[in-house]
Short mmCIF file of the C-alpha atoms (twelve columns), coordinates in Angstrom:
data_MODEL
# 
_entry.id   MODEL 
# 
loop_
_atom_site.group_PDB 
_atom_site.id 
_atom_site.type_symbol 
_atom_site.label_atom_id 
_atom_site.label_alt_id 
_atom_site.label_comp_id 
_atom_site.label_asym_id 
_atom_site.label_seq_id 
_atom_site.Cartn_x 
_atom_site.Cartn_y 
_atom_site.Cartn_z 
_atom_site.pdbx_PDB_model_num 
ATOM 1  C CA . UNK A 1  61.626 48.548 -50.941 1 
ATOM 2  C CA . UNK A 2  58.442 48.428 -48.682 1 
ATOM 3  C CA . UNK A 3  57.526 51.902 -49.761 1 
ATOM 4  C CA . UNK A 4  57.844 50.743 -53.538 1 
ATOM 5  C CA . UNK A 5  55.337 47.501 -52.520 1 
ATOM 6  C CA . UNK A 6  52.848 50.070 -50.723 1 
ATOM 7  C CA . UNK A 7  52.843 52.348 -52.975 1 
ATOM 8  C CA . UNK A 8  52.456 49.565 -55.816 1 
ATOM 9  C CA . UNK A 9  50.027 47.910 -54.004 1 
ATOM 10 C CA . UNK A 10 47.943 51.212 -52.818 1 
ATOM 11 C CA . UNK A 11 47.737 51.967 -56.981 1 
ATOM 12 C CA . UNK A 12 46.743 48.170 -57.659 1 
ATOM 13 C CA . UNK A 13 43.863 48.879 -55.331 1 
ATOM 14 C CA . UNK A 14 42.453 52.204 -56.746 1 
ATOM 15 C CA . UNK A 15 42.650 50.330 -59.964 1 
ATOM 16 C CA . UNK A 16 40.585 47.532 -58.335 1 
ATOM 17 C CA . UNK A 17 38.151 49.679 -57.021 1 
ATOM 18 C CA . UNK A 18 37.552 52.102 -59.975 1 
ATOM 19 C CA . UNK A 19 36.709 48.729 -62.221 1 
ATOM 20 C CA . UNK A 20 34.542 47.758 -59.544 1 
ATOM 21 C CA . UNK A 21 33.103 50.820 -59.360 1 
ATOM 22 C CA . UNK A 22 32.194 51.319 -63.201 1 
ATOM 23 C CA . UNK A 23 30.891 47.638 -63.094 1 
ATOM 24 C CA . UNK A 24 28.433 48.734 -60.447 1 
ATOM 25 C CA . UNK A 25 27.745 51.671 -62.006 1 
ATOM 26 C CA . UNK A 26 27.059 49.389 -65.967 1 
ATOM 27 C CA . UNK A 27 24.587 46.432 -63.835 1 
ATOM 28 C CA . UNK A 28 22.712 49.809 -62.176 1 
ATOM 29 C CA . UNK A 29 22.330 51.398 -65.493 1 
ATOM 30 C CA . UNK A 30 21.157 48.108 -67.025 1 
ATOM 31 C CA . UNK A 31 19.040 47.242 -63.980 1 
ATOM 32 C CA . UNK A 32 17.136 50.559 -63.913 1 
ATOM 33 C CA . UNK A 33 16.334 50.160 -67.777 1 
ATOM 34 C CA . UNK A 34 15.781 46.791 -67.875 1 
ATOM 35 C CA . UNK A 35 13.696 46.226 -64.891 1 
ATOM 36 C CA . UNK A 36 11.002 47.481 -62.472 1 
ATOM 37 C CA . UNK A 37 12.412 49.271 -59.188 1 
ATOM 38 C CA . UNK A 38 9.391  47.570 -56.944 1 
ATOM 39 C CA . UNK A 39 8.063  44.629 -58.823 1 
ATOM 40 C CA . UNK A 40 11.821 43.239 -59.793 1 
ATOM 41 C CA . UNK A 41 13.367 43.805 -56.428 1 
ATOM 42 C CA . UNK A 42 13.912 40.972 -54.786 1 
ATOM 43 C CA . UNK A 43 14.554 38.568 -58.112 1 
ATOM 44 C CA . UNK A 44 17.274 41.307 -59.439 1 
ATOM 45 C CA . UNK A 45 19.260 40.994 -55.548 1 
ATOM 46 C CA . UNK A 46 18.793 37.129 -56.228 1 
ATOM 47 C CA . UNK A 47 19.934 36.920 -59.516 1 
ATOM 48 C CA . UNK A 48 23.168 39.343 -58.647 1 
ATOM 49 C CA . UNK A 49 24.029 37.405 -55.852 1 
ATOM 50 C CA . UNK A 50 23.356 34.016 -57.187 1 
ATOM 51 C CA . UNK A 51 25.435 34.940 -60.732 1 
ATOM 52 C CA . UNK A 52 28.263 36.346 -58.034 1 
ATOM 53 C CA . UNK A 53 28.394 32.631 -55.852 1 
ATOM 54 C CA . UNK A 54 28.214 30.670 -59.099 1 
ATOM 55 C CA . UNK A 55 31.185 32.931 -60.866 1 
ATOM 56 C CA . UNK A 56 33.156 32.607 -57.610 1 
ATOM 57 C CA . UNK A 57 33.188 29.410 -56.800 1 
ATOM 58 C CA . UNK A 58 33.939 28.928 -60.848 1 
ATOM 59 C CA . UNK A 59 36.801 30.489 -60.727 1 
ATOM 60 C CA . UNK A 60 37.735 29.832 -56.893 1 
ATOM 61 C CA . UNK A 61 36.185 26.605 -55.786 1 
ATOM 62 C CA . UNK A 62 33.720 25.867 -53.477 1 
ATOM 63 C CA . UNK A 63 35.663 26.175 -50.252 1 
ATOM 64 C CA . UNK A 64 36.409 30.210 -51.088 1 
ATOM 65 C CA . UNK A 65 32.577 30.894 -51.612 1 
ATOM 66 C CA . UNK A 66 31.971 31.110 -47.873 1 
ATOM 67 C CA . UNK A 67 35.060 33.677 -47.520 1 
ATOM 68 C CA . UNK A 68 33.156 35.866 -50.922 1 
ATOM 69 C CA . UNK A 69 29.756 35.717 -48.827 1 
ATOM 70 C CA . UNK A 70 31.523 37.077 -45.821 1 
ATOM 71 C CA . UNK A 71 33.800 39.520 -47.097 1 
ATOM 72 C CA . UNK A 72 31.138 41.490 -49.382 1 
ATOM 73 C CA . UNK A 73 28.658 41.449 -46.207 1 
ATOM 74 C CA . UNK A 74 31.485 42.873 -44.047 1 
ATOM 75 C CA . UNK A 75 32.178 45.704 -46.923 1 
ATOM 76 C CA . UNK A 76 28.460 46.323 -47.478 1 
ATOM 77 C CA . UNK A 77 27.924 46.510 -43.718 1 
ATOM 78 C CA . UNK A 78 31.504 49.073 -43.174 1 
ATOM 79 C CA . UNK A 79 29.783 51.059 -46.075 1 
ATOM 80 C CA . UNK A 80 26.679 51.395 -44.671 1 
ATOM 81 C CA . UNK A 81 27.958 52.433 -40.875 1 
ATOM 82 C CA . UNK A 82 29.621 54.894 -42.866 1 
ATOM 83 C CA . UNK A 83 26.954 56.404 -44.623 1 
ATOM 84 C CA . UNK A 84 25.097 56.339 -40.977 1 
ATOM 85 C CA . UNK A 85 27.704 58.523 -39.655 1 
# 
């Protein structure tokens, strides 16, 4: 039965992470057509992670923003040390 859950629960995550992935992928597209690499900078990371808090804490409430915030900046922090290496 455990095997059955892990294995259920390793596909839900590829699942997960391919969406995310092509999601990424459709905002980059859009970004890089839509908006200057240098000039737009700073208000395209503040829109993205303003429209992210807002949708979260929609759905979520409040009190699960501050476990979002951490999470992603854990992720984006494993994926850079990664890259590093």
């Amino acid at each position: 039965m455990t095997a059955h859950l892990d294995a259920s629960a390793a596909k839900l995550k590829r699942k997960i992470e391919a969406r995310v992935g092509k999601i990424k992928a459709d905002f980059a597209t859009y970004i890089a057509q839509e908006t200057d690499l240098f000039s737009d900078a700073a208000v395209v990371s503040i829109a993205l992670l303003e429209m992210a808090i807002d949708r979260y804490i929609d759905l979520h409430g409040e009190q699960d923003a501050r476990h979002l915030i951490e999470s992603s900046i854990r992720r984006a922090v494993e994926k850079s040390k990664a890259r590093l290496n």
